[in-house]
Backbone bond lengths (Angstrom), bond angles and torsions (degrees), N, CA, C in turn:
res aa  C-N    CA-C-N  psi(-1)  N-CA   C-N-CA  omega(-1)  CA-C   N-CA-C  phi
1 X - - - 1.462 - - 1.522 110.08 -
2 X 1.094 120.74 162.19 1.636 123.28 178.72 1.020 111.24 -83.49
3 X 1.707 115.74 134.41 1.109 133.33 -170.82 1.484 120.06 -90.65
4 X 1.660 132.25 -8.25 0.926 146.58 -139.53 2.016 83.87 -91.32
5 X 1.470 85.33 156.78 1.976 91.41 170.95 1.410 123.24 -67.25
6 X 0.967 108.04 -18.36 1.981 94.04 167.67 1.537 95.75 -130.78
7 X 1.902 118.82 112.48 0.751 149.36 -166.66 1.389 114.48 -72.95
8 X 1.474 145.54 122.84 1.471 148.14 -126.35 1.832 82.49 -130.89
9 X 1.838 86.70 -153.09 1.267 129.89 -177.31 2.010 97.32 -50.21
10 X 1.336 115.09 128.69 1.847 112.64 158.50 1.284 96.73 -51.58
11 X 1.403 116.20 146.33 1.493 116.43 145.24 2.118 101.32 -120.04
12 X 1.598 75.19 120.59 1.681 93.66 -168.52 1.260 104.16 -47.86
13 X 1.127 161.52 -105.80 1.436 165.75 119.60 1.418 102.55 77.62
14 X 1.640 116.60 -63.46 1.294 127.04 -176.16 1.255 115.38 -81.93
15 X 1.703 114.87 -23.04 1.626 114.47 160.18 1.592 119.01 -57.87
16 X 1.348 102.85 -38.96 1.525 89.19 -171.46 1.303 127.72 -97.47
17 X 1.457 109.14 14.53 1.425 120.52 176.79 1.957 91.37 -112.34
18 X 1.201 152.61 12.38 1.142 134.81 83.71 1.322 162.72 -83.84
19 X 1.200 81.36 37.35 1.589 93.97 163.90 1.203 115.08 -128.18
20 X 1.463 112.35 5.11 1.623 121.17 168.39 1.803 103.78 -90.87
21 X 1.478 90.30 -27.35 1.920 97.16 -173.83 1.264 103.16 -51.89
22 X 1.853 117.93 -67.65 1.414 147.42 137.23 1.686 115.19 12.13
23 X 1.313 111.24 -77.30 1.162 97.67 177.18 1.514 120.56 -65.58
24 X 1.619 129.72 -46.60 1.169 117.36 174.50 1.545 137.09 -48.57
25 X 1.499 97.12 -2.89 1.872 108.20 159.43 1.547 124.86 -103.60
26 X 1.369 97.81 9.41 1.329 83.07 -179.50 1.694 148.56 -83.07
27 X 1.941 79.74 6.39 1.242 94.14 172.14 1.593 112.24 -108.61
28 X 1.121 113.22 32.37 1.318 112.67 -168.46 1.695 107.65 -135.95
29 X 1.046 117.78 156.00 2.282 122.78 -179.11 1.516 98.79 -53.04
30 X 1.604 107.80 -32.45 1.426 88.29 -164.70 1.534 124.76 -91.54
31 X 1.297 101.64 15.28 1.916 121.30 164.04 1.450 103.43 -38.68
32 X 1.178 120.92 -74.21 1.450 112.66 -160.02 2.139 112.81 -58.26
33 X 1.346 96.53 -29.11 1.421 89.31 -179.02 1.455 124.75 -85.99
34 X 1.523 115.40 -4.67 1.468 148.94 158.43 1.323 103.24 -63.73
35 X 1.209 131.73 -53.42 1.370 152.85 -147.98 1.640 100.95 -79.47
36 X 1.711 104.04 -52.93 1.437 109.51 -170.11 1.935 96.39 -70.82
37 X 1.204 96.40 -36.93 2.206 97.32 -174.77 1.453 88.84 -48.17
38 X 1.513 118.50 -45.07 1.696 105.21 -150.99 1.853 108.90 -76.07
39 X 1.249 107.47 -30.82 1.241 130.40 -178.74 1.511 114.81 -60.21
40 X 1.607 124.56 -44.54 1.274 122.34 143.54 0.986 150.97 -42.93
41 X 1.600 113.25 -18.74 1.263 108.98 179.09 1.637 108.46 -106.13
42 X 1.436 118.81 7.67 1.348 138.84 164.14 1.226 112.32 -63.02
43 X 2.006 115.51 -68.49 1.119 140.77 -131.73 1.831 99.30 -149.25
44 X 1.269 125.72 135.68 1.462 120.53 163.05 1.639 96.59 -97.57
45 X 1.459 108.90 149.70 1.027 131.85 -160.21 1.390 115.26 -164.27
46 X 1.283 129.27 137.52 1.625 121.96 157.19 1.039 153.25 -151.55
47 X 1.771 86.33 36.56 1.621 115.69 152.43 1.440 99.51 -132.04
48 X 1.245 116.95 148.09 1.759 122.45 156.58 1.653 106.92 -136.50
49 X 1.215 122.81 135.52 1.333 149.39 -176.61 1.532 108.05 -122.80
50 X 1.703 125.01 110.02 1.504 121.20 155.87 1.291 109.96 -109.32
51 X 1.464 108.15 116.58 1.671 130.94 -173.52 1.591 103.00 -124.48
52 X 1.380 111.04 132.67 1.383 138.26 171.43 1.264 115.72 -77.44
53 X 1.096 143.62 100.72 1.946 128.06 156.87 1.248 107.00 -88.51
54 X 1.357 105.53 148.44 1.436 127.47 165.46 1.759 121.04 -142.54
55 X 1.418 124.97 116.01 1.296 105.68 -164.81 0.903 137.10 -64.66
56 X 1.058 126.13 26.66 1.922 134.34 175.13 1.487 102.80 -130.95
57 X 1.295 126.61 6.19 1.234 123.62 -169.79 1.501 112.22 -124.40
58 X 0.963 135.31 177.41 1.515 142.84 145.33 1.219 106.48 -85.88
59 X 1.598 95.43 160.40 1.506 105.31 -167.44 1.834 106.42 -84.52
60 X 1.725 112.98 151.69 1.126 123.34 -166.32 1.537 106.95 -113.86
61 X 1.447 111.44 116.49 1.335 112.18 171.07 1.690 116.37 -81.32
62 X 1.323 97.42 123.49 1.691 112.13 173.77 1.330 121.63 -75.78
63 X 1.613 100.31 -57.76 1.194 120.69 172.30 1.535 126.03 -133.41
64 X 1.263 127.14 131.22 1.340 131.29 6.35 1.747 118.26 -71.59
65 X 1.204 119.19 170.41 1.624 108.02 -157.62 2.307 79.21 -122.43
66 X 1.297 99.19 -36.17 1.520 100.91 -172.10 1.592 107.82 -64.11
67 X 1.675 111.45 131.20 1.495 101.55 -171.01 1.737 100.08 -79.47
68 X 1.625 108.70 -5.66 1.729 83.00 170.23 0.993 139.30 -89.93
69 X 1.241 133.43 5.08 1.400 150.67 76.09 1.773 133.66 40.97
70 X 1.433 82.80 -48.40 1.942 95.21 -169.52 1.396 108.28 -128.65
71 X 1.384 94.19 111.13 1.458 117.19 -174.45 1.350 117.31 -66.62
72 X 1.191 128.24 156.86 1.435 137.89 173.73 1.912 115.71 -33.60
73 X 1.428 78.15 -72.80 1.893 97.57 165.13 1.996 109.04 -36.62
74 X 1.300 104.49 -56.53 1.659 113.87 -156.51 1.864 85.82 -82.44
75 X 1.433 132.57 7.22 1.406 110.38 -179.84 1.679 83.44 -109.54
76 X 1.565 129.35 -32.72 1.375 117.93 -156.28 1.939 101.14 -78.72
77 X 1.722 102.87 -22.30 1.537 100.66 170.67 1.448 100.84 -67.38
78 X 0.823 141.29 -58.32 1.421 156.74 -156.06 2.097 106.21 -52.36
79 X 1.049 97.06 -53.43 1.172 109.51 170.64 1.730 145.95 -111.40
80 X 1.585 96.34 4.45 1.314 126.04 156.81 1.337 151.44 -133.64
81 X 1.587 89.38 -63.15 1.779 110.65 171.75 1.380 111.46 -61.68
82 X 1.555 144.41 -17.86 1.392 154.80 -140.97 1.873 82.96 -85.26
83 X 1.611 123.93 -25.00 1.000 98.76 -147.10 1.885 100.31 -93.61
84 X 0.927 77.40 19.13 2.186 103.21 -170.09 1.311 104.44 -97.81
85 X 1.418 125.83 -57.82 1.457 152.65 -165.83 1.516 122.80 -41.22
86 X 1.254 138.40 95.43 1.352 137.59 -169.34 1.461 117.23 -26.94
87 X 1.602 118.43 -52.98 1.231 129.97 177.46 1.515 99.29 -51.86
88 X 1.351 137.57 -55.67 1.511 110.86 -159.36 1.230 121.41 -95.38
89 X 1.690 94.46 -4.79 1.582 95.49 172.13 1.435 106.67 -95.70
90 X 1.240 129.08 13.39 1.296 128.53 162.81 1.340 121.07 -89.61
91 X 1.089 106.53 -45.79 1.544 118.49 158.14 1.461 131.67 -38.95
92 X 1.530 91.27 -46.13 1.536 114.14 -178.27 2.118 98.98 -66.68
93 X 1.240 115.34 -28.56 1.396 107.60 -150.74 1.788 91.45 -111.57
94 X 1.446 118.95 26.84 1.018 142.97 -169.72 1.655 130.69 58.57
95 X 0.955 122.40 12.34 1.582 129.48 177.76 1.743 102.71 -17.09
96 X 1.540 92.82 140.03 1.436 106.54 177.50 1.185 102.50 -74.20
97 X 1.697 123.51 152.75 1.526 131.94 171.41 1.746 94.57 -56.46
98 X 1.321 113.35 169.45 1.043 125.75 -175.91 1.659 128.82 115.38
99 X 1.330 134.63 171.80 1.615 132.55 -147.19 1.607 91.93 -111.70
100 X 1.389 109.46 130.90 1.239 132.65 -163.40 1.320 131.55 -132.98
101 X 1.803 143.62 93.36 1.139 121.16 -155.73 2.044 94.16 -93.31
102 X 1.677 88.99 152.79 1.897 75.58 -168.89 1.452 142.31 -74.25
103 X 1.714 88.10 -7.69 1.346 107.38 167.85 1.622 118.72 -46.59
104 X 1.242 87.08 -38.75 1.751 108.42 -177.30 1.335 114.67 -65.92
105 X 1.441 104.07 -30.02 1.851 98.78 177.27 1.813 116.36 -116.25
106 X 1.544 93.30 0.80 1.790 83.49 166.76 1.276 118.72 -111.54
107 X 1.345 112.08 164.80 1.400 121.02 -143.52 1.573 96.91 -65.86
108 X 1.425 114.44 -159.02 1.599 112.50 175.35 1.568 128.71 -99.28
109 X 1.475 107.63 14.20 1.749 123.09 -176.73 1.407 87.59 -140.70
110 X 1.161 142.88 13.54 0.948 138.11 178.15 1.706 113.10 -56.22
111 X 1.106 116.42 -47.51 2.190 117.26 151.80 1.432 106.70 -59.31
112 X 1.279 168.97 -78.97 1.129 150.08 -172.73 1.611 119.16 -38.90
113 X 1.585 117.16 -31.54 1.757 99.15 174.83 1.336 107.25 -67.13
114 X 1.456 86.64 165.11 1.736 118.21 168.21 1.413 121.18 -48.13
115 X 1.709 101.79 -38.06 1.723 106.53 173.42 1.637 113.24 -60.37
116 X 1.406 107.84 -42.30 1.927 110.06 -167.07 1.414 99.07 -69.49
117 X 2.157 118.45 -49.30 1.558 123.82 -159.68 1.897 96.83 -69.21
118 X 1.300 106.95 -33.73 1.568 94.32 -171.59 1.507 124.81 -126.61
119 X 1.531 110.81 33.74 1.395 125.16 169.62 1.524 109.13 -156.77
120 X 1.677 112.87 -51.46 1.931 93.66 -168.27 1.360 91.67 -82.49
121 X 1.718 146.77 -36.08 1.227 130.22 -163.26 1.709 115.74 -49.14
122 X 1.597 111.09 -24.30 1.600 107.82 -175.42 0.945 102.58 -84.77
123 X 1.358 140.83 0.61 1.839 124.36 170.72 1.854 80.46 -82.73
124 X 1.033 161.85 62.97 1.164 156.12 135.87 1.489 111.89 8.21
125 X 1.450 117.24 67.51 1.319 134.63 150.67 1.662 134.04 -93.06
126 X 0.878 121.65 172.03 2.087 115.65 -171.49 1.617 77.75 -130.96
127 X 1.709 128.62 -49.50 1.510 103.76 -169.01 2.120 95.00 -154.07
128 X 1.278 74.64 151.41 1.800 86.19 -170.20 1.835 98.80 -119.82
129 X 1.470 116.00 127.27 1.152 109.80 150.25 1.960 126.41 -108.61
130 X 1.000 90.47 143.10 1.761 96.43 164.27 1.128 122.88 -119.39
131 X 1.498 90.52 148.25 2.171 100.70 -175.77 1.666 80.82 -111.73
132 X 0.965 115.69 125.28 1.693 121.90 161.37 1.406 129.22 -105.81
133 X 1.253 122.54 121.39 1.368 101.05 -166.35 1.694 102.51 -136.74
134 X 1.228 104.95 152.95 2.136 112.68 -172.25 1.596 94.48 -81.65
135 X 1.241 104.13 122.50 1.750 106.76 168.95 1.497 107.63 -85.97
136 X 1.644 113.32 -29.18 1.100 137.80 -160.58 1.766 137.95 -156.27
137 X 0.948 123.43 -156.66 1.244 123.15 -175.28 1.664 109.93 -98.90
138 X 1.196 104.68 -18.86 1.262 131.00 175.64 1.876 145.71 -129.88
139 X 1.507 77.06 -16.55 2.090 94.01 174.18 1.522 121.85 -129.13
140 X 0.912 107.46 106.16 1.761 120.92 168.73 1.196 135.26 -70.66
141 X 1.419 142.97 137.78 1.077 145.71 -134.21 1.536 93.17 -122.26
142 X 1.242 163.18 59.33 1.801 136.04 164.67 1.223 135.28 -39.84
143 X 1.027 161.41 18.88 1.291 143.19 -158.86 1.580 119.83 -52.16
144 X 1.261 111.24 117.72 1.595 122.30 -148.07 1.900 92.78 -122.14
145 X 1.417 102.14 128.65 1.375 128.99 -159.94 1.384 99.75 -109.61
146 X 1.177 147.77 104.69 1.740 158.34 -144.63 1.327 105.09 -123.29
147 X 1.501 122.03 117.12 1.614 103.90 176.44 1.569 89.92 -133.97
148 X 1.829 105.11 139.14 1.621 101.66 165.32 1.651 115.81 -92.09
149 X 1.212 102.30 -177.41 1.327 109.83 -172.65 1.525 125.13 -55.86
150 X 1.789 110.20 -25.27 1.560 106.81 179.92 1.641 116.03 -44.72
151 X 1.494 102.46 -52.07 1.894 108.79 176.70 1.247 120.34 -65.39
152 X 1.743 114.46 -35.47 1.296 106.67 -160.94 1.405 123.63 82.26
153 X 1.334 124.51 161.39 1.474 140.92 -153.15 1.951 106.26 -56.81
154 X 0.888 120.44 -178.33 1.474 124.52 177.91 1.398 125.13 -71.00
155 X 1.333 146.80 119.47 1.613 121.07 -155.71 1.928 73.18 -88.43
156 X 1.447 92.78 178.52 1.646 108.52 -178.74 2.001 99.45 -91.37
157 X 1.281 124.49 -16.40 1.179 134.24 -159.27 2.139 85.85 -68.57
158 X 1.795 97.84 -59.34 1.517 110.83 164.09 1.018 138.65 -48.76
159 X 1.743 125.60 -21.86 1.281 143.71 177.21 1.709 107.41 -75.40
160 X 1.763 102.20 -53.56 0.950 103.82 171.52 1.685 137.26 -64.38
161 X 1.511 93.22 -20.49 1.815 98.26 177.66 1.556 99.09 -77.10
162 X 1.054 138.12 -22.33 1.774 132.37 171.21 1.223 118.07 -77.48
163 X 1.539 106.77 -31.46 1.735 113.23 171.58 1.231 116.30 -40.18
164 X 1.881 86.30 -77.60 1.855 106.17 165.33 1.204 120.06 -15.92
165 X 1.270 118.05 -73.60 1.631 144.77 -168.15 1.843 114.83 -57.07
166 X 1.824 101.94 -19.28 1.520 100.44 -166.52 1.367 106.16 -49.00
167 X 1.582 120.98 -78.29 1.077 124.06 -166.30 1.507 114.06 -24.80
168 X 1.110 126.90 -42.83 1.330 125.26 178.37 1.094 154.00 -72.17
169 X 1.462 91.53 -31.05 1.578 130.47 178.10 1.733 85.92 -76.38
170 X 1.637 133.31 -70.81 0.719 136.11 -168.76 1.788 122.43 -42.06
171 X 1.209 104.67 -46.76 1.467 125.24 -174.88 1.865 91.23 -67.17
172 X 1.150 112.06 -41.74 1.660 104.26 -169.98 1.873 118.52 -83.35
173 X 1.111 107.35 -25.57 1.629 132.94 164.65 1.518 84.68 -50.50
174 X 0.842 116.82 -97.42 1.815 133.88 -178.12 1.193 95.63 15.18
175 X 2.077 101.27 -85.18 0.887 129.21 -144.92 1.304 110.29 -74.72
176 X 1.412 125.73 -25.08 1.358 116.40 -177.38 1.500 101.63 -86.58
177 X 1.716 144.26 -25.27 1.357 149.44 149.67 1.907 101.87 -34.11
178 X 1.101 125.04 -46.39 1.710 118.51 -179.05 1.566 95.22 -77.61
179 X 0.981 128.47 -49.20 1.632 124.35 174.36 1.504 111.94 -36.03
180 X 1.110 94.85 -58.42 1.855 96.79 -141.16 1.754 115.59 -117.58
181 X 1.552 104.62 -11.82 1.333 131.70 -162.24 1.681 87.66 -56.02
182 X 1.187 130.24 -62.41 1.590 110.79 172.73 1.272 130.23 -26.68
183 X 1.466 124.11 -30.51 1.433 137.90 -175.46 1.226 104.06 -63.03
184 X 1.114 115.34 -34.33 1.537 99.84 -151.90 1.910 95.04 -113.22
185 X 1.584 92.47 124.22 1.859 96.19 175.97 1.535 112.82 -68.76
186 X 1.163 119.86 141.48 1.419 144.38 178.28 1.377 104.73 -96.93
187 X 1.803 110.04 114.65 1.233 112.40 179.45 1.263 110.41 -82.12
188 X 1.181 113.85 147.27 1.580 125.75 169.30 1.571 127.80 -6.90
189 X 0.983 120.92 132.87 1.813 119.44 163.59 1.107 112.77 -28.69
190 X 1.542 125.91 151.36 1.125 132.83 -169.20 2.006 70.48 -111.95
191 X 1.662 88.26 177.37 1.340 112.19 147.58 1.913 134.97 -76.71
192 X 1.552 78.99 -1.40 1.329 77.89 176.88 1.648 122.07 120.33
193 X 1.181 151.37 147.65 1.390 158.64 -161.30 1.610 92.62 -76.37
194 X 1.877 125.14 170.35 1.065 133.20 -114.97 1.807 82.25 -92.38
195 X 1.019 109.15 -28.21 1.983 129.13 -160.49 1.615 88.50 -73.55
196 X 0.962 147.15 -38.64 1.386 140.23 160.89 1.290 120.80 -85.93
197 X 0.798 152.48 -14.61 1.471 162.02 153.73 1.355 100.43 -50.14
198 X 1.594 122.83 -54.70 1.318 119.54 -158.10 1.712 112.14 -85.94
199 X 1.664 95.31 -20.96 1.377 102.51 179.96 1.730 109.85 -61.39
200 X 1.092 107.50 -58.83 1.416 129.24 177.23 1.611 117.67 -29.18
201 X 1.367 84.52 -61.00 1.814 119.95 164.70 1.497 103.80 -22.46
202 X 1.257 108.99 -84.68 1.760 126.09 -146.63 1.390 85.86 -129.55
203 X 1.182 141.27 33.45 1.836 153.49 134.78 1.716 99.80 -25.23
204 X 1.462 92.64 101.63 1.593 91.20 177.53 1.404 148.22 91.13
205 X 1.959 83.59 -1.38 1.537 97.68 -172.48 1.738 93.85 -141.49
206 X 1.568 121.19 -32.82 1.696 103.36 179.25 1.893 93.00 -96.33
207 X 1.537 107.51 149.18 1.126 100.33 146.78 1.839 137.05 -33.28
208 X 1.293 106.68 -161.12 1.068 91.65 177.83 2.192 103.13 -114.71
209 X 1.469 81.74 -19.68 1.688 81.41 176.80 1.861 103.22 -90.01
210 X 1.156 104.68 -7.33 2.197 99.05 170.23 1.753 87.11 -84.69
211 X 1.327 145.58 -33.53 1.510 124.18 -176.56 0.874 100.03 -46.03
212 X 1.461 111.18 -69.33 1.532 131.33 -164.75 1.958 119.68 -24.55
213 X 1.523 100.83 -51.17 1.326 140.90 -158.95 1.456 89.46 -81.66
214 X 1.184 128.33 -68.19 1.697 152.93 164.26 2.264 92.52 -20.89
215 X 1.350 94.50 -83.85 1.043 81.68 -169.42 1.328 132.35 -81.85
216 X 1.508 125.79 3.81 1.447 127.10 129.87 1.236 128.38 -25.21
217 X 1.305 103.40 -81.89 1.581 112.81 157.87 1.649 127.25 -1.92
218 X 1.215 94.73 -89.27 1.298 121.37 -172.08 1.999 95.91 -56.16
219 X 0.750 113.40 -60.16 1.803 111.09 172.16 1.121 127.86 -46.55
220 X 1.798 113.38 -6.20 1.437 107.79 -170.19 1.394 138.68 119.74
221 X 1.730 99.48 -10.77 2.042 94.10 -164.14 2.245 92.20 -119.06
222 X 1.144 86.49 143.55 1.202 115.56 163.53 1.626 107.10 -32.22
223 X 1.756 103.74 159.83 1.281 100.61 145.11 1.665 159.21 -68.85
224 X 1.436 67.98 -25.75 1.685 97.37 160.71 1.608 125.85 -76.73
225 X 1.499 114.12 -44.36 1.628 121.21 145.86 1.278 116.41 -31.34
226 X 0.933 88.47 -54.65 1.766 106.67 -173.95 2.132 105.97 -42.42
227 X 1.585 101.27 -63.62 1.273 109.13 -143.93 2.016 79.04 -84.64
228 X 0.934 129.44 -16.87 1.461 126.34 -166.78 1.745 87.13 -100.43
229 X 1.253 141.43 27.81 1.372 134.76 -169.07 1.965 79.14 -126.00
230 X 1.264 97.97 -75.14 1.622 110.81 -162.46 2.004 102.01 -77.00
231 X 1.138 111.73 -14.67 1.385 107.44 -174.89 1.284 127.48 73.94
232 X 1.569 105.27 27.46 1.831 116.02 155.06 1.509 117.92 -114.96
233 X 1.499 80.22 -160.65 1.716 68.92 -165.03 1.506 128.85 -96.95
234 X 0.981 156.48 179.74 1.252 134.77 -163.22 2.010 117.00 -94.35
235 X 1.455 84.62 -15.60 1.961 93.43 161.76 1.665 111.04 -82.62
236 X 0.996 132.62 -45.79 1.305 117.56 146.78 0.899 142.43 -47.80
237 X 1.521 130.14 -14.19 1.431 152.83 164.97 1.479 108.69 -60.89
238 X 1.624 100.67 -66.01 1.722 110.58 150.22 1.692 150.15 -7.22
239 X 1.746 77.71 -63.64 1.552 119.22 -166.35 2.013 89.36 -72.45
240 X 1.280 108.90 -64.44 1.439 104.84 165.24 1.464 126.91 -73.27
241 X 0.998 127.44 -14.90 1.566 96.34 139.38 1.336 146.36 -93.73
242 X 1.508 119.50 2.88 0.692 116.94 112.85 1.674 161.35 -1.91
243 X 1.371 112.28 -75.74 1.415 135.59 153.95 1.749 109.85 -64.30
244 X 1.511 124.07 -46.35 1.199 112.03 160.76 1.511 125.85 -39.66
245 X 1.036 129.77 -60.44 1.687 135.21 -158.69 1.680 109.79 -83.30
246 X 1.477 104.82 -27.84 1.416 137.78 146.43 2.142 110.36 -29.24
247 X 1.332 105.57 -64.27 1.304 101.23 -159.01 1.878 102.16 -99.23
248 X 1.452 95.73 -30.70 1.417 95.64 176.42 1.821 120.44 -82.75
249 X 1.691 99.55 -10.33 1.374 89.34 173.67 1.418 126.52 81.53
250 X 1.650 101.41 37.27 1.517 105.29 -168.71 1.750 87.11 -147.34
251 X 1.814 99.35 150.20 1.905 76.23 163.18 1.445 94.49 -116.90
252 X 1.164 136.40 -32.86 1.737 120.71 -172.43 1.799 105.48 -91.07
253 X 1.382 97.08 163.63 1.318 104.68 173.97 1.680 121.90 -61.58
254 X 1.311 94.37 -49.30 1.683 96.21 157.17 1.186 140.77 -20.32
255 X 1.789 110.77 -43.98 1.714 121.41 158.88 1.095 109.48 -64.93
256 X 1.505 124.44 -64.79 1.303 126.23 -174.48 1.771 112.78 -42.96
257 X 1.267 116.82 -64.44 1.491 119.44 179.65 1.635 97.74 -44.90
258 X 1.008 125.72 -48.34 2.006 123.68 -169.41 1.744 92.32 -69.17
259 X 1.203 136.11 -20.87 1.225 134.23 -159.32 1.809 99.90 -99.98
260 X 0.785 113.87 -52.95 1.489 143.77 150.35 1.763 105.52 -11.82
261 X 1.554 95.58 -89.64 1.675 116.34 178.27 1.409 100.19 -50.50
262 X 1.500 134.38 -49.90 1.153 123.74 173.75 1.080 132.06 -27.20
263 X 1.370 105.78 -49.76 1.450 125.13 -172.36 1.172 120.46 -104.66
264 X 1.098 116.71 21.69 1.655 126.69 159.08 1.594 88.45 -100.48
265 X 1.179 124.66 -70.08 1.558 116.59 -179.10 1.587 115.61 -20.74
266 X 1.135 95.41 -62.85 1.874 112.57 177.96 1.570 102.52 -40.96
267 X 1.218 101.66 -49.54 2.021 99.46 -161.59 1.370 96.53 -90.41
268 X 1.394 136.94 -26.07 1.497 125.46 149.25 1.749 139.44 -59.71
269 X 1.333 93.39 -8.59 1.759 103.80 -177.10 1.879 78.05 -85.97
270 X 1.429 103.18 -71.04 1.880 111.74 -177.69 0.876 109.03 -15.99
271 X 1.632 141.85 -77.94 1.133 149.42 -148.48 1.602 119.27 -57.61
């Protein structure tokens, strides 16, 4: 396949002598770093992340496994912000397996929250793709494709060489997850996906349709998202947030998100 930085036409020949390389690791740790060689010569990229979800769990980093490697930012997603993040709440709301740029799956303010200005903006990317794939009935696979601004956004020529490639990529993810999935320790229970978190949160003090509204918010969508999500109108959308910042005692989202993180801390010391 061509090696050049913005990745063209497959040339079949050179696909299948890696993807024959590919399979002969798939029973082995060193799949995922096989995986990222094969993935380059698809797609330029220059970050890659393979993270596991499972809904009772926090998410599990595969790859990279070296903590020098994992930045400050990529431990506070890892163990907090993830529960904000387009990818897992897409996942969460069942997204089909398949290659995904994220623009495509986060909401439409999704750059104006607190999660993008003060956690995803420092992975300093312009466009992220994901290959997502079902290990199970219950755990998902991402492998998330990071590009900064020197290259610029994804050409479609690149979109399409991962398309191509799903079925395969997918079928081999699988297979090396039945291999090896013992290897890797599973951190502790979370408290739970974003809809319990928030309950917990403001337990007793937001309604139950300002949660609702609350954790929209915080994920990314407009007011108008908002009222075309729940099926009111977008001055009532208002009207409760409004009354949100009202009872919790904050006026920008900024408090709320710091109020927020707090209280994931809190239910992680608990646990």
């Amino acid at each position: 396949m061509q090696k050049n930085t913005l990745r063209g036409q497959l040339d079949l020949s050179e696909l299948m002598k890696d993807l024959s390389n590919l399979t002969c690791h798939v029973r082995v740790p060193s799949f995922p770093s096989v995986l990222e060689g094969f993935l380059r010569n698809l797609c330029y990229f220059d970050t890659l992340l393979i993270v596991t979800y499972k809904k009772a769990l926090k998410p599990l980093l595969i790859h990279p496994t070296d903590p020098a490697e994992q930045s400050q930012t990529l431990r506070i997603y890892l163990y907090q912000a993830y529960l904000l993040d387009p990818v897992f709440n897409s996942i969460q709301q069942g997204i089909t397996p398949g290659v995904y740029r994220l623009v495509d799956m986060a909401p439409d303010s999704f750059e104006e929250t607190e999660y993008y200005q003060t956690c995803y903006r420092n992975f300093d990317l312009v466009d992220e793709i994901n290959i997502l794939v079902d290990l199970d009935a219950t755990t998902t696979c991402a492998v998330s494709l990071g590009r900064k601004k020197a290259v610029g956004s994804i050409r479609r020529s690149e979109l399409n060489n991962l398309r191509t490639v799903f079925p395969m990529i997918e079928a081999l993810i699988s297979q090396f997850w039945m291999a090896q999935a013992g290897e890797f320790v599973e951190r502790p229970p979370s408290t739970g996906p974003l809809k319990h978190a928030l309950k917990t949160f403001a337990q007793g003090v937001l309604t139950t349709r300002e949660q609702e509204i609350l954790g929209l918010l915080l994920k990314g969508h407009s007011s108008k998202s908002i009222a075309n999500e729940l099926g009111i109108s977008a001055g009532t959308v208002k009207v409760h947030r409004k009354n949100i910042h009202a009872r919790l005692d904050t006026s920008t989202q900024s408090e709320i998100f710091t109020l927020f993180l707090s209280h994931l801390d809190a239910l992680d010391r608990a646990s």
